[in-house]
Structures are given as C-alpha cells and as structure tokens.
C-alpha positions in Angstrom: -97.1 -46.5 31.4 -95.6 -44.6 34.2 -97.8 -41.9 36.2 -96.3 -38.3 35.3 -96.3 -36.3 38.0 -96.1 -32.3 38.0 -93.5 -30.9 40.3 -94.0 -28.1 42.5 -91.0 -26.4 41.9 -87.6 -26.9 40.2 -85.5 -28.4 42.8 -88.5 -31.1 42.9 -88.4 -31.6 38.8 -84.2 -32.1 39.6 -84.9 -34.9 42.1 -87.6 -36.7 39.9 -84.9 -36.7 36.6 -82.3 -38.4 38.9 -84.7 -41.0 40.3 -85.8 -41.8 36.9 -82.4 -41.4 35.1 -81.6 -44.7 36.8 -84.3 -46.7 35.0 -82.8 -45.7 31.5 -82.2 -48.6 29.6 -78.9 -48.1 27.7 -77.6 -51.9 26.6 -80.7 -52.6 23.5 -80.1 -51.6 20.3 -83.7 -51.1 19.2 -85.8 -51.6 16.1 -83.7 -52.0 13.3 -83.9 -49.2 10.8 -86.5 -49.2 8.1 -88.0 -51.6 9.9 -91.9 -51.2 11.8 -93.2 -48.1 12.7 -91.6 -44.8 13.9 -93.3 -41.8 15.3 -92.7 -38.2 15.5 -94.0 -36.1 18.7 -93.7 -32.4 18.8 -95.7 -29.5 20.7 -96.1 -25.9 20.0 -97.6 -23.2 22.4 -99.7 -20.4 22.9 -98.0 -18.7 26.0 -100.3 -16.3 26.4 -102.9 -18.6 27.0 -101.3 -21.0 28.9 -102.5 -23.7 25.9 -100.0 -26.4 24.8 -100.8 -28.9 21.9 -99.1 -32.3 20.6 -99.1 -34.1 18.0 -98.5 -37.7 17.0 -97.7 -38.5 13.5 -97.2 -42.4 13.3 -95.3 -43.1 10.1 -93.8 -46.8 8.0 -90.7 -46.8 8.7 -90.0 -47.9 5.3 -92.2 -45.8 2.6 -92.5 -42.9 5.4 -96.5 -43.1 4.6 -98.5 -41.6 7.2 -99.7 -44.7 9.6 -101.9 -42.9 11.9 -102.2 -39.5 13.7 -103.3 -37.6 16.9 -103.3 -34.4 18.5 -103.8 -33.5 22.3 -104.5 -30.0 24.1 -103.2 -29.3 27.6 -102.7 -26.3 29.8 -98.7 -25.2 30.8 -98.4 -26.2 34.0 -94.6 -25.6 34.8 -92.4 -22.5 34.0 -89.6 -22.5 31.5 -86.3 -23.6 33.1 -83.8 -24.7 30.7 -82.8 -28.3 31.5 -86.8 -28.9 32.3 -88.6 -28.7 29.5 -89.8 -32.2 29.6 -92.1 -31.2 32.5 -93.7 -28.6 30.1 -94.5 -30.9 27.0 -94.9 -34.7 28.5 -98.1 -34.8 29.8 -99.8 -33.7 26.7 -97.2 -35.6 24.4 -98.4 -38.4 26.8 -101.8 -37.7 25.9 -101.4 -37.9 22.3 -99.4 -41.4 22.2 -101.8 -42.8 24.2 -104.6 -42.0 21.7 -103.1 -43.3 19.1 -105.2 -46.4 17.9 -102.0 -48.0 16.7 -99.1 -49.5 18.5 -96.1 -46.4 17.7 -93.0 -48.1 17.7 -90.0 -46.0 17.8 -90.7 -42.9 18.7 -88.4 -39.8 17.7 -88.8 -36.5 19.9 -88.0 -32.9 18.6 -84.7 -32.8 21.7 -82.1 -34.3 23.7 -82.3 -38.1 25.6 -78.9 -38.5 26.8 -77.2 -35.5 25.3 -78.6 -33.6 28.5 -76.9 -31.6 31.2 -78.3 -34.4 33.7 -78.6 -37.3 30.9 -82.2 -37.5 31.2 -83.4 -34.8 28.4 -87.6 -35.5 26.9 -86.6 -38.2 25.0 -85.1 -40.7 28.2 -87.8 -39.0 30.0 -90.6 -40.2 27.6 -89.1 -43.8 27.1 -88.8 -44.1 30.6 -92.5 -43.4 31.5 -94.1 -45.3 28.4 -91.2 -48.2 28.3 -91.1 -47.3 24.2 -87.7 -46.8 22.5 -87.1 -42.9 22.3 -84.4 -41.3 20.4 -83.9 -37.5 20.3 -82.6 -35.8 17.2 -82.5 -32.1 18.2 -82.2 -28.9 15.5 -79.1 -27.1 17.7 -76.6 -29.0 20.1 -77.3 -27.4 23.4 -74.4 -26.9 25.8 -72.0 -29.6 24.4 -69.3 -29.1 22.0 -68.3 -31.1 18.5 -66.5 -30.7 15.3 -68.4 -30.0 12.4 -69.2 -33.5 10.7 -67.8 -33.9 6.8 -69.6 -32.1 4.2 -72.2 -35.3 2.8 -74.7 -36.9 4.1 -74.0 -39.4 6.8 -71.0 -38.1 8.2 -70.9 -37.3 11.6 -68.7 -36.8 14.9 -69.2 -36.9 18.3 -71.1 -34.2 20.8 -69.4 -34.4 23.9 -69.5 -33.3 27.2 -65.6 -33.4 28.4 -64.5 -36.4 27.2 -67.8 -38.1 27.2 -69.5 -38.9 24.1 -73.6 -38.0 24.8 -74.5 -38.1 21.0 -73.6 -37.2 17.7 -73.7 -34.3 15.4 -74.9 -35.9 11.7 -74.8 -34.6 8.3 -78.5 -35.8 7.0 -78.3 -33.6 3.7 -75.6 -32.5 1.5 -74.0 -29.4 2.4 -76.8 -29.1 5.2 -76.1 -28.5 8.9 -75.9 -31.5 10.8 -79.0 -32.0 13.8 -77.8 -33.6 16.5 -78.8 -37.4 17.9 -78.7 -38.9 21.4 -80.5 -42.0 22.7 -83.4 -41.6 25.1 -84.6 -45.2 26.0 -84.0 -48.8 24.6 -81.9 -47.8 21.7 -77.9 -47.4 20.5 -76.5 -44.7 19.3 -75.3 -45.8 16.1 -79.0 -47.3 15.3 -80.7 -44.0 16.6 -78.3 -42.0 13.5 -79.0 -44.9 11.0 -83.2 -44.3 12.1 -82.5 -40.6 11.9 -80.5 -40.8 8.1 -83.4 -43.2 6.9 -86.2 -40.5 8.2 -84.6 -37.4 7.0 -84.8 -38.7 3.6 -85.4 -35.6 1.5 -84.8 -33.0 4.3 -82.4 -32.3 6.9 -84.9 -32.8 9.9 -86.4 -36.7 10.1 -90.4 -36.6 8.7 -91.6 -37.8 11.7 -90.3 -34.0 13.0 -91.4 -32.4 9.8 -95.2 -33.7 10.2 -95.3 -33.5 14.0 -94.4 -30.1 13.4 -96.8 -28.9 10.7 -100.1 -30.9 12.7 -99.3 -29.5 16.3 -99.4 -26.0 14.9 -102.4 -26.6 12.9 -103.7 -28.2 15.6 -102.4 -25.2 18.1 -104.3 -22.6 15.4 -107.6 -24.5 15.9 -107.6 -24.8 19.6 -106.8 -20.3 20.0 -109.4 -19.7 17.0 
C-alpha cells in the first residue's frame, strides 16, 4: 500500500497523477471473469458537513453473494475540480478496503481508470496505491466520444479520445444504455467488459456498484443522524 497524500492545491494533485500515471501497469490481463472475488467501492457525501463515507461490498464473483463488507467516514479535504475527484474519495475508499477482513480481489470503482483526460482517473489511481487490479465502469462517458453500441446485451464500441481507444461503451441490458469501462490497474480491457457483463447480471450497473451504492448512503444517513 502506497501513502496517499493530500495536495495543497490543484496544480500539486496535476503533478502527483503524472508521477503515478507512470506506475500503471497496462500488459496483465487480470483475474479471469467469474473467477475469485470482486469488489465494489463507492462514496456518497454530505457537503454541507464536509462528511464523506465509503463502502466496500466484497462479493463471489461467481454466485454474486455478499463475501464481506465495510464502511469508512472521512472529512472532504479537497475541492471539486473535475479531473480530480480521486483526491476527494481515495483516502476514505482506502480506509474501507483496508478494513476489510478478506483479501478483495478485483475491485470495480463507480468512474474512469484510463478513460481520463490525463489517463489516470480513481480507478488507476486506486490500483496504483494498493497494487490490486482496478477497473472503472462509469454510469456517463465523460469528455470522450463513441457510437452507440448495438441494441443487446454485450455489444459495445469504442470510447475514444481522437483516435485513441481509452475504453468502451457496453450494452449490459437489453435495450439499456450502455455504462462505460476503462482499465485502471493490472487488468485488459476486453477482460474488464467480460467482469463488467458477468456483474451486471440482472441490471445495467455491475452489483458490486449497486451494493456499494445502497451501504455508503445508509452508511452516510447514520453518520449525519
């Protein structure tokens, strides 16, 4: 596990993304799918507060049955700047791996890894400090551009940036609009959309989002009470 430390301002967060970028580790292909464990992280906020929560939700990656899960309560401690949200959410997603009393596996963040204006979104930014294989499978595709996958489930098509593919727009549900996969750390592409088809089994997002989700709310409702 890698130290995070808090930048003092943006320019500072910039500089710390492209020293770390370099340590991403793009040539593994990662767990195979429906295979181990795989873990969802999310956080939710009470801005006026200042009071962030994560959750961990550790499911089987083959029955999707809850494994083991964790929540963690921090304090906001950088401002919103788009392209910087990792600096908002990782200390206390860090928190909450790390009390996990189970080893997590692959771990699947609610955002971008490589499909990032810099190629270092939460999900590289996470693998890169804990060394886990991270994929990202966000709800909307940020600033890159795609065509819209076919109509079932499993289709996809590239996002780009240019001529650069960064991820992948994919169909999980019938008729459903696609969410959009990138790899973060120590994982392909084409395994982090076979993960993401195999999670989202019943529902367009993966349930390692869906339950990540519901606890850190809960969890964020318990902490302002």
């Amino acid at each position: 596990m890698t130290t995070f430390r808090t930048p003092a301002d943006a320019a500072e967060a910039r500089a710390i993304q492209d020293t770390l970028r370099a340590r991403v580790v793009l040539d593994e292909p990662g767990p195979p799918a429906g295979t181990g464990r795989a873990t969802g992280v999310d956080v939710a906020y009470d801005d006026e507060r200042d009071v962030v929560v994560a959750a961990a939700v550790v499911l089987d990656a083959a029955t999707l049955d809850v494994v083991a899960e964790t929540t963690a309560v921090g304090r906001v401690t950088f401002p919103y700047i788009p392209g910087l949200l990792a600096f908002r959410e990782i200390p206390t997603v860090l928190a909450a791996l790390e009390a996990l009393p189970v080893d997590p596996g692959l771990v699947v963040c609610d955002g971008y890894g490589r499909a990032h204006p810099r190629r270092f979104g939460l999900a590289s930014h996470l693998g890169v400090l804990t060394g886990l294989p991270v994929i990202g499978v966000a709800k909307n595709p940020f600033t890159f551009t795609y065509e819209q996958p076919g109509p079932r489930r499993g289709d996809s098509s590239p996002l780009l940036d240019g001529d650069e593919e960064v991820g992948r727009a994919l169909r999980t549900q019938d008729g459903t609009k696609p969410v959009y996969v990138s790899v973060g750390h120590r994982t392909g592409l084409d395994n982090a959309c076979a993960h993401t088809l195999l999670l989202a089994r019943d529902f367009r997002q993966p349930e390692t989002t869906r339950r990540a989700d519901a606890l850190c709310r809960q969890a964020l409702r318990e902490a302002t009470a």
